[in-house]
C-alpha positions in Angstrom: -36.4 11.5 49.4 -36.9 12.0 46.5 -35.5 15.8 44.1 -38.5 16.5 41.5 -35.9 18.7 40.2 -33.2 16.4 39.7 -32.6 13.6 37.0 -32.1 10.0 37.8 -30.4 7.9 35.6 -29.3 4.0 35.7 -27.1 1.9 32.9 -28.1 -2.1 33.5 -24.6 -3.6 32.5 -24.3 -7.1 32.3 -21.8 -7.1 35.0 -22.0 -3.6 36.4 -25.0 -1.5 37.4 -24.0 2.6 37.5 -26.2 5.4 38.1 -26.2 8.9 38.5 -28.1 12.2 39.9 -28.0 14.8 37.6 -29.3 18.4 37.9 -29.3 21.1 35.2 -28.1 25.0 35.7 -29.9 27.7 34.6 -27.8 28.0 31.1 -29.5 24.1 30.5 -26.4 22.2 31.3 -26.1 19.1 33.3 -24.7 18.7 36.8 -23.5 15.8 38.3 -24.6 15.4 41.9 -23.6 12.0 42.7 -23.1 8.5 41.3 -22.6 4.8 42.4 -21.8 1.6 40.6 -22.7 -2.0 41.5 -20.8 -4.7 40.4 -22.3 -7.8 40.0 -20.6 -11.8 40.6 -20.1 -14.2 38.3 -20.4 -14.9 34.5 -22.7 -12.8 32.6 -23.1 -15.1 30.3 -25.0 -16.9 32.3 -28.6 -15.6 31.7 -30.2 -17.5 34.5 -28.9 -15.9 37.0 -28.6 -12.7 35.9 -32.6 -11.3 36.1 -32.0 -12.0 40.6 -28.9 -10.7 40.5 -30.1 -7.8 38.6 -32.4 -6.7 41.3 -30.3 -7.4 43.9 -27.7 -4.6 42.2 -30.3 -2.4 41.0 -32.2 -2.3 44.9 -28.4 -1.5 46.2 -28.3 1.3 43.8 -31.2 2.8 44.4 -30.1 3.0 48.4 -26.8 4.4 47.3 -28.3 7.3 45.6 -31.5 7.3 47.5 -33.4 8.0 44.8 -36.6 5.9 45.9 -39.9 7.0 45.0 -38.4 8.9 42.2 -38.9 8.3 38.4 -35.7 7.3 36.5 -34.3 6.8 32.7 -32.3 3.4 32.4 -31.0 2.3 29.3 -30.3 -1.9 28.3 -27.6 -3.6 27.1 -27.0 -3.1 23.4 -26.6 -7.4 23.0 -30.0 -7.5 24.4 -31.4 -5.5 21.7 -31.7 -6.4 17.8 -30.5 -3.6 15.7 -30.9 -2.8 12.2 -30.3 0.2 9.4 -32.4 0.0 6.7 -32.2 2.3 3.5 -36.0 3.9 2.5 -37.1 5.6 -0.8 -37.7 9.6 -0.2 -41.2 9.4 1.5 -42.0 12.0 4.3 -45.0 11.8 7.0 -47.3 9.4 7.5 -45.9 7.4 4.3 -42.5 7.2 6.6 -44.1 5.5 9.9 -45.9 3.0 7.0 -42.7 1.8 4.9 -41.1 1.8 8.2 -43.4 -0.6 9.5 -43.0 -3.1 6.9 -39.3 -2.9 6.8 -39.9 -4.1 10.7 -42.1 -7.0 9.9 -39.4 -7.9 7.2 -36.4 -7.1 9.4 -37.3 -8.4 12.7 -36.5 -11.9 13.8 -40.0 -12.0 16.0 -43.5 -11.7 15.4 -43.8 -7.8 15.1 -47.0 -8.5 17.8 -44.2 -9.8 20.3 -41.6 -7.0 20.7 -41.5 -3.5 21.5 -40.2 -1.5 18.8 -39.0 1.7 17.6 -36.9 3.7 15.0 -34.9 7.2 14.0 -34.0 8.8 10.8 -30.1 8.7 10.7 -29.5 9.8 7.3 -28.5 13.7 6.5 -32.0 15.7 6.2 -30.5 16.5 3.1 -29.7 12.9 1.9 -32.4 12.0 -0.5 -32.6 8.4 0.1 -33.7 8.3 3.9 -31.7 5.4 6.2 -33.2 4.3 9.3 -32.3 2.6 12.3 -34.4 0.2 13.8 -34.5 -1.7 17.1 -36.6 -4.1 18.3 -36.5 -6.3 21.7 -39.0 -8.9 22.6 -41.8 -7.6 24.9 -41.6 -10.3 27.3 -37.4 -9.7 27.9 -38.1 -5.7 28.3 -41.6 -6.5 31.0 -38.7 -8.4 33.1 -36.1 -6.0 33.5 -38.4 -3.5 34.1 -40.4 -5.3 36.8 -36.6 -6.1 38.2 -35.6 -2.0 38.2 -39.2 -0.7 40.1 -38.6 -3.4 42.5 -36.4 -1.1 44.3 -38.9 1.1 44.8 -38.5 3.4 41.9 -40.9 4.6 38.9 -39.6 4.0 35.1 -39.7 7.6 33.4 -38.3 5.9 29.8 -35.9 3.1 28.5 -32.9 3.9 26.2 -30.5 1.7 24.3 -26.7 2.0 25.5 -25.5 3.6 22.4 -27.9 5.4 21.7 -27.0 6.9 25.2 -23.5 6.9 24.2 -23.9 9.0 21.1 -25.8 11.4 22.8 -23.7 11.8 25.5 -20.8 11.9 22.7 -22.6 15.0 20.8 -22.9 16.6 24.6 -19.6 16.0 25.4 -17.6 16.7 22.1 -19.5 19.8 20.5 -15.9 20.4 19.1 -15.8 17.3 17.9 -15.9 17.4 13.8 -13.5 14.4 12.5 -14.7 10.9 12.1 -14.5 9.3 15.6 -15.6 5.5 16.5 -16.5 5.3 20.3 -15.5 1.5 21.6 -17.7 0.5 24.7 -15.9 -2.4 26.1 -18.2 -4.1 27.9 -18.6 -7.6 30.0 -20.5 -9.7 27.8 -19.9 -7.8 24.9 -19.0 -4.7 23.1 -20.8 -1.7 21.0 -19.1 0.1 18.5 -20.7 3.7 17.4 -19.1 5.3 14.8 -19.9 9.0 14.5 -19.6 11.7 11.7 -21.3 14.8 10.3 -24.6 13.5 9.6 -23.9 10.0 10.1 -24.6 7.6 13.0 -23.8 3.6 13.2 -23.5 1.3 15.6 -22.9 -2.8 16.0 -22.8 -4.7 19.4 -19.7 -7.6 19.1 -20.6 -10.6 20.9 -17.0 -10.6 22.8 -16.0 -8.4 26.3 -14.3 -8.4 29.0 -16.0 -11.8 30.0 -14.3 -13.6 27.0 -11.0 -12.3 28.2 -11.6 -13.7 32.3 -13.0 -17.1 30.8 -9.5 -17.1 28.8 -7.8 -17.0 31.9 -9.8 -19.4 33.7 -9.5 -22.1 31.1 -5.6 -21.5 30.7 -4.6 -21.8 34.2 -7.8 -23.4 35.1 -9.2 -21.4 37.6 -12.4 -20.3 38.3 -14.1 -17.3 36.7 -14.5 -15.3 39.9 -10.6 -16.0 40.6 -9.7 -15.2 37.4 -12.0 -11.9 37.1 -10.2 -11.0 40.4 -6.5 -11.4 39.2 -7.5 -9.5 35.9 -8.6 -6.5 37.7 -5.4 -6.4 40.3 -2.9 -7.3 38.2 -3.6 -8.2 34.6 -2.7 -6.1 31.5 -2.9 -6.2 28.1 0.8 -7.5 26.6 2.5 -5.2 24.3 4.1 -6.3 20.9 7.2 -5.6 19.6 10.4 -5.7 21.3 8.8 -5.5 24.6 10.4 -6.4 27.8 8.4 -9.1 29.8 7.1 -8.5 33.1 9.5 -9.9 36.2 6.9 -12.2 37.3 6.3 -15.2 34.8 2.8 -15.7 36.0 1.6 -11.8 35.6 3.6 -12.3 32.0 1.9 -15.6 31.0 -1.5 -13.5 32.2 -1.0 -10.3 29.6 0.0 -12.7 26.8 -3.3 -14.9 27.4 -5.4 -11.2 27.4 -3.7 -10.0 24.8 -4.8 -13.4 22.0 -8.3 -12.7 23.6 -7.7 -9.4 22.8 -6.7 -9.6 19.1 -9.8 -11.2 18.5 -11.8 -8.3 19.7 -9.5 -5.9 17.0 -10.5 -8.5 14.3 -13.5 -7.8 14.8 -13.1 -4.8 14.8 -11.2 -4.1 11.9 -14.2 -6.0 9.9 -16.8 -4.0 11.3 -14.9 -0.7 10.0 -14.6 -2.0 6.9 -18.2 -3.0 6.7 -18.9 0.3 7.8 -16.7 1.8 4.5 -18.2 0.1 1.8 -21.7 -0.7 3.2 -22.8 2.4 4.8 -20.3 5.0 2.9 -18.7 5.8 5.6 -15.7 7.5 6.2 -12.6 5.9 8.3 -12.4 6.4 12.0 -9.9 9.4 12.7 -9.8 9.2 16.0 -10.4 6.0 18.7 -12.3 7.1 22.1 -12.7 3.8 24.4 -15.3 3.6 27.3 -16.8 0.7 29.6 -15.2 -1.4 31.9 -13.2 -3.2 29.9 -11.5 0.7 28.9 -9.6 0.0 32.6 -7.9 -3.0 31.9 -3.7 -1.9 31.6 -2.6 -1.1 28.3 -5.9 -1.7 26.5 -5.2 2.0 24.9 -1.9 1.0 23.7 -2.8 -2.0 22.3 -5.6 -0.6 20.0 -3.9 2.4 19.0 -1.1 -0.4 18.4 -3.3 -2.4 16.2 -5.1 0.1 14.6 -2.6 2.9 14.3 -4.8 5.5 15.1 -5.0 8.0 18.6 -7.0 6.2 21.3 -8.0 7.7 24.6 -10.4 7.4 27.3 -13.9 9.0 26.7 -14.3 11.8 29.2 -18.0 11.7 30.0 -17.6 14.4 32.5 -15.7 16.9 29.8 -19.4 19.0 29.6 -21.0 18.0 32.6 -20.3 20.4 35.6 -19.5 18.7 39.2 -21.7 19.8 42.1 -19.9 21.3 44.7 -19.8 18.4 47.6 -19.9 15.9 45.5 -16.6 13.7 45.0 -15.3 14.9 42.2 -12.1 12.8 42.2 -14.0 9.8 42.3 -16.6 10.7 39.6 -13.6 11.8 37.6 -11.7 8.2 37.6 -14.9 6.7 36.9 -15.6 8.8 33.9 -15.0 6.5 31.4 -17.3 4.6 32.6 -20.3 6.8 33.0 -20.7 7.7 29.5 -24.5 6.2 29.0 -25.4 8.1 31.9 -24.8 11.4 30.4 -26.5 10.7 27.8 -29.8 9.6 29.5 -29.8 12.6 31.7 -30.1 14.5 28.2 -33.3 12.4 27.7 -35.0 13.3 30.9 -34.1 16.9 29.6 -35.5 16.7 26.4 -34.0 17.8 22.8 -32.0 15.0 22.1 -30.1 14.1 18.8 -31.0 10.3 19.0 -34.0 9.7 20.8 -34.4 5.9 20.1 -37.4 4.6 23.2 -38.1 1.0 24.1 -41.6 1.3 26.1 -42.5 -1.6 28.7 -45.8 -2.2 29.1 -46.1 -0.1 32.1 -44.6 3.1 31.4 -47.0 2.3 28.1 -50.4 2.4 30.0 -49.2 4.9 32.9 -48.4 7.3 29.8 -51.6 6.2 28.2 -53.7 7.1 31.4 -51.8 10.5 31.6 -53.0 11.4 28.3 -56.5 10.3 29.1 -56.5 12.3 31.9 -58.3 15.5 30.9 -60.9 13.2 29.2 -61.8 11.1 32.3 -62.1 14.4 34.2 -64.5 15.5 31.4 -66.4 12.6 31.3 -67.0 12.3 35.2 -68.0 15.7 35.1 -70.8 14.3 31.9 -71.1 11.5 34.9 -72.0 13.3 37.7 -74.7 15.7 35.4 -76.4 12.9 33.7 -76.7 11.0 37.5 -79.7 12.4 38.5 -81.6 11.7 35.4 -80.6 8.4 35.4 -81.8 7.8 38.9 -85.3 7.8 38.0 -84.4 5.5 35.2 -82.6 3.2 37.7 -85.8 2.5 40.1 -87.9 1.4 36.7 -85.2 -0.9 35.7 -84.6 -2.6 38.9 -87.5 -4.3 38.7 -86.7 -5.3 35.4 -82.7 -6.6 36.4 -84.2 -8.3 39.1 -86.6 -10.8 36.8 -83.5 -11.4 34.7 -81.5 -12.2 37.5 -84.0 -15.1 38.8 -83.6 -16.5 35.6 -80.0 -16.7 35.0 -80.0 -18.0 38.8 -82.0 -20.6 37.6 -80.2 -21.4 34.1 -77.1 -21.5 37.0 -78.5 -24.4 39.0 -78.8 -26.6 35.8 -75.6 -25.7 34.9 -74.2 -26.8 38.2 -76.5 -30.5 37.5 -74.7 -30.1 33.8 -71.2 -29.7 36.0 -71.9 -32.8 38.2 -72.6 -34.8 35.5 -69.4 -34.4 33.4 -67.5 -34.9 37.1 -69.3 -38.0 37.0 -68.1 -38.8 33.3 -64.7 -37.6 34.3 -64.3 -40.2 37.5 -65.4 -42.7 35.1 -62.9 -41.9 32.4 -60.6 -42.2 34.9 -61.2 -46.0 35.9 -61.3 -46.6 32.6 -58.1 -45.4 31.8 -56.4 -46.9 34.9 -57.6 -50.2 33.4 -56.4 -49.5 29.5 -53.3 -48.9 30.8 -52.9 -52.5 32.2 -54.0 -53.8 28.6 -51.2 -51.6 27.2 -48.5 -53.0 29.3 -49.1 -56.4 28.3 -49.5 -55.2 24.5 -45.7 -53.7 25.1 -44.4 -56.6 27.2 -45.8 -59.4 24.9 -42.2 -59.8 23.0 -40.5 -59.3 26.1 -39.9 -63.5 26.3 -39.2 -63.7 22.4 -36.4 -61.4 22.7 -35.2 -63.5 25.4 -35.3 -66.1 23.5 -33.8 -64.8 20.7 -30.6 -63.7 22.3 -30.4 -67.2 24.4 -30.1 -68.5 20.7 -27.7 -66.3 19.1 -25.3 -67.0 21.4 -24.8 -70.6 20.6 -21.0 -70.3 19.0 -20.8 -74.1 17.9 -23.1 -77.7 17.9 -21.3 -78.4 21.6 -24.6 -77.6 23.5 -28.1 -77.6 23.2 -31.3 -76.6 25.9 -33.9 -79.0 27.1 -35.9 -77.0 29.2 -36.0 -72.9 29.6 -38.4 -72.3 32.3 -39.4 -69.1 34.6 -39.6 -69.3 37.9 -41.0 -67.0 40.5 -40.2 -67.4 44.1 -38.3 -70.8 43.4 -41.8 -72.0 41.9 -42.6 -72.7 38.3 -44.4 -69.9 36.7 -45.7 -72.0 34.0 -48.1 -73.7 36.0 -49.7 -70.8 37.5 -50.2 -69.5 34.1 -51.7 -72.7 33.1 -54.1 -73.1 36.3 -52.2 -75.6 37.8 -51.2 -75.7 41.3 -48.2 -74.0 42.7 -45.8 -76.3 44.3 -43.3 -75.1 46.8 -39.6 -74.7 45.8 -36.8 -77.3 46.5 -36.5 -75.6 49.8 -40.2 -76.0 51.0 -40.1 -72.5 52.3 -42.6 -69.8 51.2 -41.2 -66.5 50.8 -42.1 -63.6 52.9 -45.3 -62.0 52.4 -44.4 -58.6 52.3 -41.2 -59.2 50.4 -40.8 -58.3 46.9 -41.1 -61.5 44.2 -37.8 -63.0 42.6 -37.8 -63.9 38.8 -35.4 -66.1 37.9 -34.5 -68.2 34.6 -34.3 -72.5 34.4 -32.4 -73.1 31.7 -31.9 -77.1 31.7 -29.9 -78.6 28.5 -27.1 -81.6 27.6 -23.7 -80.7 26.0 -21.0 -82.8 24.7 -17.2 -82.6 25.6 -15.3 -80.7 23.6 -11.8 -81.6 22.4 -9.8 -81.3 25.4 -12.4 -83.5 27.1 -13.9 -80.7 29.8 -17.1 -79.1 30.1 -15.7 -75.4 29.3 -18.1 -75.2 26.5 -20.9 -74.6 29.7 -19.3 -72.3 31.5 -18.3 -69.9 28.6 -21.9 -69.9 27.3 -22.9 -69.5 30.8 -20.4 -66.6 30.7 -22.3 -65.5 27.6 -25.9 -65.5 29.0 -24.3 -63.0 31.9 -23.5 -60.2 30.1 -27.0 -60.3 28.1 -29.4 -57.3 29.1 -31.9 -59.7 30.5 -29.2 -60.6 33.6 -26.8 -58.8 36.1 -23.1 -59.7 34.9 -21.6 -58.1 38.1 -23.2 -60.6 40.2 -22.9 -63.6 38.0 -19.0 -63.1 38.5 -19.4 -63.0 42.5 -21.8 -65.6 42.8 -21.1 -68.2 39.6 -21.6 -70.9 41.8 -25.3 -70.1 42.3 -26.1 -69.5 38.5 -24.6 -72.8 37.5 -26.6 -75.1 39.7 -25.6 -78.5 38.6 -22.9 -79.7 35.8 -22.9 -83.4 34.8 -18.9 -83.8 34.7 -19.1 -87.3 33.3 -16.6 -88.9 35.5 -16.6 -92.6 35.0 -18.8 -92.8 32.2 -17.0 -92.0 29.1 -19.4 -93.5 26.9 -22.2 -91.3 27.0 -22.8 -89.0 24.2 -23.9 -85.8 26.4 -23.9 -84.9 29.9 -26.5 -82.5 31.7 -26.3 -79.1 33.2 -28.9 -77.1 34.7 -28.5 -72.9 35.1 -30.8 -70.6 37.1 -30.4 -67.0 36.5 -32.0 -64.2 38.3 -34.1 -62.1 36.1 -33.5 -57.8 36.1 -36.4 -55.5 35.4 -39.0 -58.9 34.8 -42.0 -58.2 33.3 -44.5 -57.9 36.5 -47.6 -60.8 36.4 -50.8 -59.8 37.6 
């Protein structure tokens, strides 16, 4: 049932869906009441099976926190969303929203009419050239995962991007906080960085997570991904460098040194985001490393990037401000901290008073916020309604007689638009015929050349003067198709016997010629260009080697009669894919 004093809150990952109950004490800060994660099978690169698998997680979620009915903040994946900081002029008010506008238009990869978009001012108030952050995500993309959340029977109270929800919950969490800190989210699919400082906020989403390193191990010991996701998590770490003693088992040890190459590639990234960040943005070098998502479990993964980056790295603590209800399992919500951290920071947003308070607004929470605000003006107006009824009664009863004229009429310019209708069905029907009988005119327009190709390719494969054709003939069911082209009458094959009547017709090709002997005194020279013909498009080589016999249907060997100058030979070749005679 659900708490109208509590604060639901859900992080879609792209392999892990988490939510969370908050509440809030009467000093304002947030307790934790309960949480749950889903984890969700196979690749997440994937896409098409993500949006089913998505609500299948989501719909398990919202049993295990029984939050249905209730309205809840969820935040998207920061891949999903483009993301942009864009320097302005000093402008303030209205002038802000317009130069912001056009910087979208000019930033955004999409029509500006096809995305849902928003932006915050990032830049010290003091600064006196203004930065902004935009983001933007197509419309369509955001309408989908929200119709996939409410499935489960819950109301959408606002959408937030995952860092976004990270910083904030960072700023919660780390009021102490006052070095230059960059918060690594490993995710699946991939992974946000957010730097933070004094006045400063940044962020970049790296297409590579914890999915790159389980498709690494899949490919090396050739695997498949849900086998190799499955020996990551029980017994996979990231390999140390150095002089490091290897792991007893050489299959565990070939596993951490496969994570830790997919791993370097993440901390080259890495490296070139930071010092984009320097000399781009101004900012100042990370001080201090806080890692969070679900890659932040995988063993070592601290010890390698404080190895690579020689800096302090620890797990962010997303529960270090957030009091614990008492009942709930706190030893559980405690181990699972470091991978909570968005959900802190979108229980802020349902409290208001946010430091970055970045919205993506489907169209639904867009028009149920729209009617809300409408509200107080419908009432008004059906109170106008309800007064003005009466007069208009009166009005009604002279104008009905009126309405009623008007509607004999349009009935009546209806019913010759129905005659209108039948008549173009008509046309239609007719169109049709005609286009069933075009389309016999354009077959024989593209099968015209079909017999000049033939042609052409018996010729070409003539490879000396040996052999020459007399006769190339078609046939059709053992009959000469010539003569039925020409009017004359069919005669029946060599056999006498007429083909079935249901049974499909048989093309074939009579090729009828004389050769001459070659050196050796044989009739090779027929059977290798009979070899030849085989392999041609026009025939089926495969068969021609079974049944050879049947293709060459008579060869003149000469025997006994040196002196003639050629000797016959006759072919018949079955014809594939024939042109069909109508």
């Amino acid at each position: 049932m659900a708490d109208p004093k509590s604060i639901a809150v859900i992080n879609l990952g792209s392999q892990r869906v988490t939510g969370a109950i908050f509440g809030k004490t009467p000093g304002g800060d947030l307790v934790l009441k309960r949480h749950a994660i889903i984890d969700m099978d196979g690749d997440p690169s994937v896409d098409v099976s993500r949006l089913p698998q998505l609500k299948v997680a989501v719909g398990e979620l919202i049993s295990a926190l029984k939050i249905k009915g209730q309205k809840v903040w969820y935040s998207v994946a920061g891949h999903t969303v483009f993301t942009r900081f864009v320097k302005l002029p000093p402008v303030q008010g209205d002038q802000m929203d317009q130069i912001v506008e056009f910087e979208a238009k000019q930033n955004v990869p999409f029509p500006i009419d096809e995305v849902t978009w928003d932006y915050e001012v990032v830049s010290d108030a003091a600064s006196i050239e203004k930065e902004v952050v935009l983001v933007a995500m197509k419309s369509d993309a955001l309408n989908e995962i929200h119709e996939q959340v409410v499935a489960g029977g819950v109301t959408g109270a606002g959408v937030d991007l995952a860092p976004a929800a990270l910083y904030n919950s960072f700023r919660y969490n780390y009021p102490d906080c006052g070095e230059p800190v960059l918060i690594v989210d490993l995710g699946a699919r991939s992974t946000n960085l957010v730097f933070v400082e004094d006045g400063k906020f940044f962020t970049r989403n790296l297409l590579v997570g914890g999915a790159a390193v389980t498709n690494a191990l899949a490919k090396e010991f050739g695997i498949s991904f849900a086998e190799a996701e499955a020996q990551k998590i029980s017994q996979g770490f990231v390999a140390l460098g150095g002089a490091v003693e290897d792991h007893p088992d050489e299959a565990i040890n070939a596993m951490s040194k496969v994570m830790r190459n997919s791993m370097t590639r993440l901390h080259s990234e890495v490296m070139r985001t930071i010092n984009y960040y320097r000399s781009n943005q101004s900012g100042a070098a990370p001080k201090r490393i806080l890692l969070t998502g679900g890659g932040a479990q995988m063993g070592y993964v601290a010890e390698f990037f404080s190895e690579k980056l020689k800096l302090p790295v620890e797990l962010f603590d997303s529960l270090r401000g957030v009091q614990i209800e008492r009942g709930a399992n706190e030893e559980a919500a405690r181990a699972a901290s470091a991978s909570l951290g968005e959900l802190s920071g979108l229980a802020l947003r349902g409290l208001g008073g946010c430091p970055l308070e970045l919205e993506l607004v489907p169209d639904a929470i867009f028009t149920s916020r729209d009617a809300a605000r409408r509200a107080p003006v419908l009432i008004m107006a059906g109170v106008c309604l309800f007064a003005a009824l009466g007069a208009s009664i009166f009005w009604c009863q002279k104008a009905q007689a009126t309405i009623e004229e008007r509607h004999r009429k349009l009935r009546s310019e209806g019913e010759g638009l129905l005659g209108i209708g039948r008549n173009i069905q008509a046309l239609e029907a007719e169109q049709g015929q005609l286009s069933a009988r075009a389309s016999q005119l354009q077959q024989i327009v593209q099968e015209r050349s079909w017999w000049v190709r033939l042609f052409d390719d018996l010729n070409k494969n003539f490879s000396n003067d040996l052999i020459w054709l007399t006769v190339v003939e078609p046939l059709k069911d053992n009959k000469p198709l010539t003569q039925s082209l020409w009017g004359g009458q069919e005669s029946e094959g060599a056999t006498g016997e007429k083909p079935a009547t249901n049974a499909a017709p048989k093309y074939e090709l009579r090729i009828q010629g004389l050769y001459r002997k070659n050196n050796d005194g044989d009739q090779q020279v027929v059977t290798d260009y009979a070899a030849k013909l085989s392999k041609l498009a026009w025939f089926d080589a495969a068969d021609f080697e079974t049944n050879k016999d049947s293709y060459i249907v008579k060869l003149d060997t000469g025997a006994g009669d040196e002196s003639r100058f050629a000797h016959q030979f006759e072919f018949k070749f079955p014809l594939k894919n024939p042109p069909q005679f109508k």
